[in-house]
C-alpha positions in Angstrom: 10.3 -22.6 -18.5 8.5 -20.4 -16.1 4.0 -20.5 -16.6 2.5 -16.8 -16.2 -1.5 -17.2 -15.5 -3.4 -13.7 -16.0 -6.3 -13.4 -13.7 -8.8 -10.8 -14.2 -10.0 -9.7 -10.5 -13.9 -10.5 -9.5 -16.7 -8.2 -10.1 -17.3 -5.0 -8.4 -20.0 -2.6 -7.8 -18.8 -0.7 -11.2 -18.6 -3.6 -13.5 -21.9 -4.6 -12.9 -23.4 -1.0 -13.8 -20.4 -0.9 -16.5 -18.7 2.0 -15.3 -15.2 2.6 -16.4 -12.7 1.6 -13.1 -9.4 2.2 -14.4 -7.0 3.3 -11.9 -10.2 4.0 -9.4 -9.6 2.0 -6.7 -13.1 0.4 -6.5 -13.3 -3.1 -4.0 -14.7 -6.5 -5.1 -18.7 -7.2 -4.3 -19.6 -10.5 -2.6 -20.0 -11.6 -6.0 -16.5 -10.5 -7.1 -15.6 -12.9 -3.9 -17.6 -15.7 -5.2 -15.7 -15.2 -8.4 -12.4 -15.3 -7.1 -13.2 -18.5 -5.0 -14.1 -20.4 -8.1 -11.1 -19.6 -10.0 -9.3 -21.0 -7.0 -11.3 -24.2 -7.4 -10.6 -24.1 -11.1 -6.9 -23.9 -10.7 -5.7 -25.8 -8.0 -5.5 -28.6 -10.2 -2.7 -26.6 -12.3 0.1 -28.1 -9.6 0.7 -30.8 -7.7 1.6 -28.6 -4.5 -0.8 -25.3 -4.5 0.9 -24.3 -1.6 4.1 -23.6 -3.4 2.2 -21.8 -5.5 3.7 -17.9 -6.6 0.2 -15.1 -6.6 1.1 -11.6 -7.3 -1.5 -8.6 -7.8 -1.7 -5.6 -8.7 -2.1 -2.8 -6.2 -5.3 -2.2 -6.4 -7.8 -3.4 -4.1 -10.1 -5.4 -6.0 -6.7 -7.4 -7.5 -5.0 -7.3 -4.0 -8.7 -8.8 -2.3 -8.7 -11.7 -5.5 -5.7 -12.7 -5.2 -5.6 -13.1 -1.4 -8.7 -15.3 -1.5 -7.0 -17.7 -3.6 -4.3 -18.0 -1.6 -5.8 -18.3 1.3 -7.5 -21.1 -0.1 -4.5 -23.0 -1.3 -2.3 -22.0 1.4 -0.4 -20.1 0.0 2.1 -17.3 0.9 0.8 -13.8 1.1 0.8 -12.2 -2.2 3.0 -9.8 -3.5 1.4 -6.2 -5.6 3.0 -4.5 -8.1 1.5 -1.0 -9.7 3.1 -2.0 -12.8 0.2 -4.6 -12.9 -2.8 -1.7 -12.4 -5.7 -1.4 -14.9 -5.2 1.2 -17.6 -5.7 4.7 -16.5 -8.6 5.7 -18.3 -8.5 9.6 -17.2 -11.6 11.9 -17.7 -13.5 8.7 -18.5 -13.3 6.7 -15.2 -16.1 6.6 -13.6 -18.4 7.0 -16.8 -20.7 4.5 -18.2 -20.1 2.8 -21.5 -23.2 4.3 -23.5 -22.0 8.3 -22.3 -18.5 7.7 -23.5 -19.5 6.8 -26.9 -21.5 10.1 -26.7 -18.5 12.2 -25.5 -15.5 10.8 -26.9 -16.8 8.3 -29.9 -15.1 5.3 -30.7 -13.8 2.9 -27.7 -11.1 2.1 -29.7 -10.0 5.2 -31.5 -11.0 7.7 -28.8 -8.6 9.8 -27.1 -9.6 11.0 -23.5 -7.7 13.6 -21.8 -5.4 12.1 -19.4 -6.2 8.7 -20.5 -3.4 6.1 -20.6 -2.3 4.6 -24.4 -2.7 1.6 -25.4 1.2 1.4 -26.0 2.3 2.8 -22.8 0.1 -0.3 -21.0 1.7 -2.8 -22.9 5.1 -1.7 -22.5 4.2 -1.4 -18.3 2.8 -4.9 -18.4 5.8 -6.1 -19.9 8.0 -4.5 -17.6 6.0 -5.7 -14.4 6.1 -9.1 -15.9 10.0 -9.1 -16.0 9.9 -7.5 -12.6 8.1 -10.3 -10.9 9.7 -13.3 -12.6 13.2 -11.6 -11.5 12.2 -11.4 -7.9 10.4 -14.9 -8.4 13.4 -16.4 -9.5 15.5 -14.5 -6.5 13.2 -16.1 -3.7 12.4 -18.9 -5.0 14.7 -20.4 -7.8 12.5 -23.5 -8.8 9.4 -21.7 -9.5 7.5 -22.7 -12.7 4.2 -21.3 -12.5 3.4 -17.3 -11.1 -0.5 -16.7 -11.1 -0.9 -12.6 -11.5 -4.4 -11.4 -10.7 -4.7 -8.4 -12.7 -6.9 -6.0 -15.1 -9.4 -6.5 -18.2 -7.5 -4.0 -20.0 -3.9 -4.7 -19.2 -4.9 -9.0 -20.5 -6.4 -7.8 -23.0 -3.4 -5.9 -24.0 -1.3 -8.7 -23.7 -3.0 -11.2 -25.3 -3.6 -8.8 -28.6 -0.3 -8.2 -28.4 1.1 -11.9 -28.6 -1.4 -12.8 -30.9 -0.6 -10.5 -33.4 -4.2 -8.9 -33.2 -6.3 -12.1 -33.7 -7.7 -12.3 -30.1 -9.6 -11.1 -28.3 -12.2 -10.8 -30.5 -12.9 -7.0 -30.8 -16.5 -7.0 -28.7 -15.6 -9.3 -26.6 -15.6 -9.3 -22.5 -13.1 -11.2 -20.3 -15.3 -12.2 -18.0 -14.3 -11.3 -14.2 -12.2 -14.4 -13.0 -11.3 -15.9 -16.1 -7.8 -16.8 -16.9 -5.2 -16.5 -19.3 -1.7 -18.5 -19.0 1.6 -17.9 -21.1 5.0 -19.4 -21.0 7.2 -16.6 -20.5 10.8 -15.9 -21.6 13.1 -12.6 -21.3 12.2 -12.4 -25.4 8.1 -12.4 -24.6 5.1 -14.5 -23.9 3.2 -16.8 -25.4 -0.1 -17.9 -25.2 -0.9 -21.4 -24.8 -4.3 -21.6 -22.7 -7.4 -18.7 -23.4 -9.3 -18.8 -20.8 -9.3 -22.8 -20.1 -9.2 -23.6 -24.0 -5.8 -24.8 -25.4 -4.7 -22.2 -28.3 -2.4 -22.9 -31.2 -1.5 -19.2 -33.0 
């Protein structure tokens, strides 16, 4: 059985004036860095050889810098990015702050956004990145049991609603930058088993 740990990348510049990044390709700040240091601390305890370790990204630059720094500081190889792992494209909206969305477009969650990204159509991506990287995983390295994907707030987010059959995340809450998520994975779907480092039952 094969471990997938979701990583949302550190903070940038945007997340702490809560601007809308979606596919923007906006770089971590030094406390972004900080952020991806600790979760490197935090989960080097998950295996017995970090090293061996599989990180993957996303492409952009704030995943890519995140999940870099952890390796680095497990010794780990280079990561791996995959744009199937990108934030959701949030169109006309990225860029915006939280307060003038709600006065242009209403609703976070019932809005629609020209040249915005559905909610559907970033599942199903995740899904097939997820499959993606486990394949080639599995092709370089056939033992591998645990992947660590530093990714999005919106694409976990996605996920986790999606195996939880809508019970979590609660509906105002943040994933904080550098939290984590982990899953066992199969070809038939994920599920949850640690919410950001609290043991879940669904």
């Amino acid at each position: 059985m094969i471990h997938l740990t979701l990583i949302r990348h550190g903070e940038t510049d945007w997340n702490r004036a809560r601007l809308i990044q979606g596919s923007t390709d906006i770089p971590l700040n030094d406390t972004g860095r900080e952020q991806a240091r600790q979760a490197a601390d935090r989960l080097s305890g998950v295996l017995d050889d970090p090293a061996a370790a599989r990180i993957v990204s996303s492409d952009l630059s704030r995943a890519r810098e995140t999940a870099q720094i952890i390796a680095d500081q497990w010794g780990s190889p280079a990561p791996l990015a995959y744009p199937a792992l990108r934030e959701r494209a949030y169109g006309d909206a990225e860029g915006v702050t939280i307060e003038d969305f709600a006065a242009r477009w209403g609703d976070w969650y019932t809005s629609e956004v020209p040249g915005a990204e559905s909610r559907e159509l970033l599942r199903l991506r995740a899904f097939e990145g997820f499959d993606t990287l486990v394949t080639d995983a599995l092709r370089s390295q056939p033992d591998v049991t645990h992947i660590f994907v530093v990714t999005h707030g919106a694409l976990i987010r996605s996920v986790i609603h999606h195996v939880s059959d809508g019970r979590l995340p609660a509906r105002q809450e943040r994933l904080a930058n550098g939290s984590d998520y982990t899953f066992h994975y199969s070809p038939d779907g994920l599920t949850l088993i640690e919410y950001a480092g609290t043991t879940v039952s669904l």
